[in-house]
C-alpha positions as semicolon CSV with decimal commas, in nm:
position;residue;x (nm);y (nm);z (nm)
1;X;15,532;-1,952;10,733
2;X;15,623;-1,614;10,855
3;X;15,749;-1,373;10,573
4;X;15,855;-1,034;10,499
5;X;15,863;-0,838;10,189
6;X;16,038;-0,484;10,113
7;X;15,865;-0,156;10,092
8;X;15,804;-0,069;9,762
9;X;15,640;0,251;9,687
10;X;15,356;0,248;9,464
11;X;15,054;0,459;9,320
12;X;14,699;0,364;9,315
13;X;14,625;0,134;9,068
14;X;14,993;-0,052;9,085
15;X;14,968;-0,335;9,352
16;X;14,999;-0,617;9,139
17;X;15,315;-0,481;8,969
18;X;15,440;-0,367;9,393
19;X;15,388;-0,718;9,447
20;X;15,548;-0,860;9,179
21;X;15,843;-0,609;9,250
22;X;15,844;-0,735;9,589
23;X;15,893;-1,100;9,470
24;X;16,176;-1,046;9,230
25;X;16,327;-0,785;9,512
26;X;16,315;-1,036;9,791
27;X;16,461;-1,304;9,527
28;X;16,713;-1,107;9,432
29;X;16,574;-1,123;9,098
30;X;16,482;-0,830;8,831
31;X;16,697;-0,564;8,942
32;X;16,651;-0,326;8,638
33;X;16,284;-0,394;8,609
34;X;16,093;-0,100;8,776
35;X;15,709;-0,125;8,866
36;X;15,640;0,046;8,531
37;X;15,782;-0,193;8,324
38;X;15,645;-0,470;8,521
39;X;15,248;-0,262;8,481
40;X;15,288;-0,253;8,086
41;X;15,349;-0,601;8,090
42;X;15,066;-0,659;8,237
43;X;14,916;-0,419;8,019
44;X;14,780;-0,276;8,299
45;X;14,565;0,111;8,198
46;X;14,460;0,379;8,406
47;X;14,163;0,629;8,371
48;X;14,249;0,947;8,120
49;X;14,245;1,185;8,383
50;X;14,519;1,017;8,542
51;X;14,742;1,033;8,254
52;X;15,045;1,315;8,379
53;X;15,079;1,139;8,724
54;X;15,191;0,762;8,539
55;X;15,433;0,789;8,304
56;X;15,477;0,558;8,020
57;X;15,146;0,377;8,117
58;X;14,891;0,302;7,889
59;X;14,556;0,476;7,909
60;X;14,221;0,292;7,936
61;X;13,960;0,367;7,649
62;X;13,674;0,311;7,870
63;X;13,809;0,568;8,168
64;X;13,914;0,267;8,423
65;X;14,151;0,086;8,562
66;X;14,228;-0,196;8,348
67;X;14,480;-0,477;8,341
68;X;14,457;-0,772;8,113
69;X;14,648;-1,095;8,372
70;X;14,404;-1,303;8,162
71;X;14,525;-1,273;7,823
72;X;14,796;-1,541;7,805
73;X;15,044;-1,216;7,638
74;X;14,996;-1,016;7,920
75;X;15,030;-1,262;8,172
76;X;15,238;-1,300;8,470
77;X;15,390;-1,619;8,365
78;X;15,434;-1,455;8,043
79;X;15,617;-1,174;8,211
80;X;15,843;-1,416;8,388
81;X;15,935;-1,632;8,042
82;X;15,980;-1,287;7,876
83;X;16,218;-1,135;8,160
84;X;16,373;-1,509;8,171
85;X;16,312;-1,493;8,550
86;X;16,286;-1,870;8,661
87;X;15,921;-1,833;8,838
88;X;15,567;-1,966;8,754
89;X;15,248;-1,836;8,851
90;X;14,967;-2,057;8,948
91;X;14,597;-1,887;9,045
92;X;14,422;-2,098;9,313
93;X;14,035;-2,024;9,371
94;X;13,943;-2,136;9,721
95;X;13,669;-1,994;9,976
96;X;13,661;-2,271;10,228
97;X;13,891;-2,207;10,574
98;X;14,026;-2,591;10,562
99;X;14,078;-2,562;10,193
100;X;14,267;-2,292;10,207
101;X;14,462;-2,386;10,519
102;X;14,526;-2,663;10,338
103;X;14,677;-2,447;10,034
104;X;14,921;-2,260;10,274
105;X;15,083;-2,564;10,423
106;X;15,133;-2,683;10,032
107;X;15,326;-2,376;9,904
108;X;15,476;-2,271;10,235
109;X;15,803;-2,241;10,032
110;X;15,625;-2,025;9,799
111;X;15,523;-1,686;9,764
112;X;15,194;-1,603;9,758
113;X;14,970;-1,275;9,636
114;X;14,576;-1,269;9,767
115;X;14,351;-1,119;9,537
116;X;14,037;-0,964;9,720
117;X;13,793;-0,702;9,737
118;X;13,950;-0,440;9,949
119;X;13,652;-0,295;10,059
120;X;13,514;-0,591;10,221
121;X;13,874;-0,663;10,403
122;X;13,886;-0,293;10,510
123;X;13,482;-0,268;10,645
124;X;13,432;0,066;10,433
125;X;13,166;0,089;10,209
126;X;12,957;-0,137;9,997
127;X;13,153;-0,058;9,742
128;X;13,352;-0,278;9,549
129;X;13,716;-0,312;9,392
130;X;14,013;-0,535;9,387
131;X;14,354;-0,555;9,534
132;X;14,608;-0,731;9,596
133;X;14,851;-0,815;9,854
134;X;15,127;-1,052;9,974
135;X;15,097;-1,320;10,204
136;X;15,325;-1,392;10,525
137;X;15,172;-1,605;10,750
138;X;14,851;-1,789;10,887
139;X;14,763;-1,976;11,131
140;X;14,444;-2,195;11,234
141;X;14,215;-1,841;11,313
142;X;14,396;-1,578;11,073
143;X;14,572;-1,530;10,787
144;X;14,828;-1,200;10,765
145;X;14,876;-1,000;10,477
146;X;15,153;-0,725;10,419
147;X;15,075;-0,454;10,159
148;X;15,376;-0,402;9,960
149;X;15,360;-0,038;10,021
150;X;15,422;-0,117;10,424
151;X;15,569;-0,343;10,654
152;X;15,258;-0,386;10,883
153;X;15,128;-0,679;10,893
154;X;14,727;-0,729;10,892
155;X;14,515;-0,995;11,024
156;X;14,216;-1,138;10,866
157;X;14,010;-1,370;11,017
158;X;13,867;-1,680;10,780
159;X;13,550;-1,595;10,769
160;X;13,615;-1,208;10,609
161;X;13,892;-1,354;10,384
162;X;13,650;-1,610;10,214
163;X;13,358;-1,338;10,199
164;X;13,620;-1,106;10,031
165;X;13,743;-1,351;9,786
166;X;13,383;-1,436;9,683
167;X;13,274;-1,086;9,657
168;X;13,577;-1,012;9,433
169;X;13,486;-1,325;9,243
170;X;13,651;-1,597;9,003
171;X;13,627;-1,357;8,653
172;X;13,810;-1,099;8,832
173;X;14,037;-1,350;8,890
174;X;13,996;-1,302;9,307
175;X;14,171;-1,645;9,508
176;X;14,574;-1,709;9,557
177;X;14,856;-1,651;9,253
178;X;15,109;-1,897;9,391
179;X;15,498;-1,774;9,264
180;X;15,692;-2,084;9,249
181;X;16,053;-2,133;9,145
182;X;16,057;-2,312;8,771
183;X;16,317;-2,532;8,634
184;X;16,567;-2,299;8,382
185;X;16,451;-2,522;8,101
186;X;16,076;-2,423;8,128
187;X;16,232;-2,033;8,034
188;X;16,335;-2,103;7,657
């Protein structure tokens, strides 16, 4: 498994929907669906100060980043059936190396996003906050990751991965979103 994904330019706060964009770019899928779009779907919310710099996004109430993937009508699979894009979204909690070794050779074909705590991937602070990014390879020691806003590649060992994934936690819905193809009959 050793993937690439196109650049897409993003602001803080918009990796899932870069992701996503990625996906549907690399599929040649979506064309007319901007990162925007895809972030109202998700009824995704940034802090009021923030307002002028993201246009036509919605603005949290509580002064944080906010985006609602687990309310079934702001979904990603909803997103897909509403866009009629024939893909699926699975979320896969694992934090054991074999386990999720194990995962990887399963959806090789697939595309895969990692939800983590950045901080803990990055060594920067004890702080903590999500993000997301796409995966495009692994091997036995490491998997790699590509932010969709570059075309580096970064390696994570096991052993940080699983402590990131934990930190992030289940709720916050940390662990693998495996993008499958669906069958055109699922999309009605």
């Amino acid at each position: 498994m050793q993937k690439s994904y196109p650049q897409i330019k993003y602001k803080r706060y918009f990796c899932v929907p870069a992701c996503i964009k990625a996906i549907l770019t690399c599929k040649g899928l979506g064309r007319k669906i901007d990162i925007w779009t895809i972030g109202n779907e998700l009824d995704l919310k940034v802090p009021k100060g923030l307002s002028g710099e993201y246009p036509n996004t919605k603005i949290s109430k509580n002064n944080n980043f906010e985006i609602n993937l687990h309310k079934k009508e702001h979904s990603i699979n909803n997103f897909f059936k509403k866009y009629k894009l024939p893909l699926k979204e699975k979320r896969v909690y694992r934090t054991n190396k074999e386990k999720i070794i194990e995962l990887l050779k399963n959806f090789k074909n697939s595309d895969i996003i990692l939800c983590f705590d950045y901080p803990t991937i990055a060594q920067i602070s004890d702080k903590k906050w999500g993000h997301v990014s796409l995966i495009v390879g692994f091997n036995e020691k490491s998997i790699f990751i590509q932010d969709p806003k570059s075309k580096n590649k970064i390696e994570i060992n096991y052993n940080l991965l699983t402590k990131s994934i934990k930190k992030h936690g289940y709720k916050k819905r940390a662990g693998f979103w495996i993008i499958s193809k669906t069958k055109s009959k699922d999309l009605k």
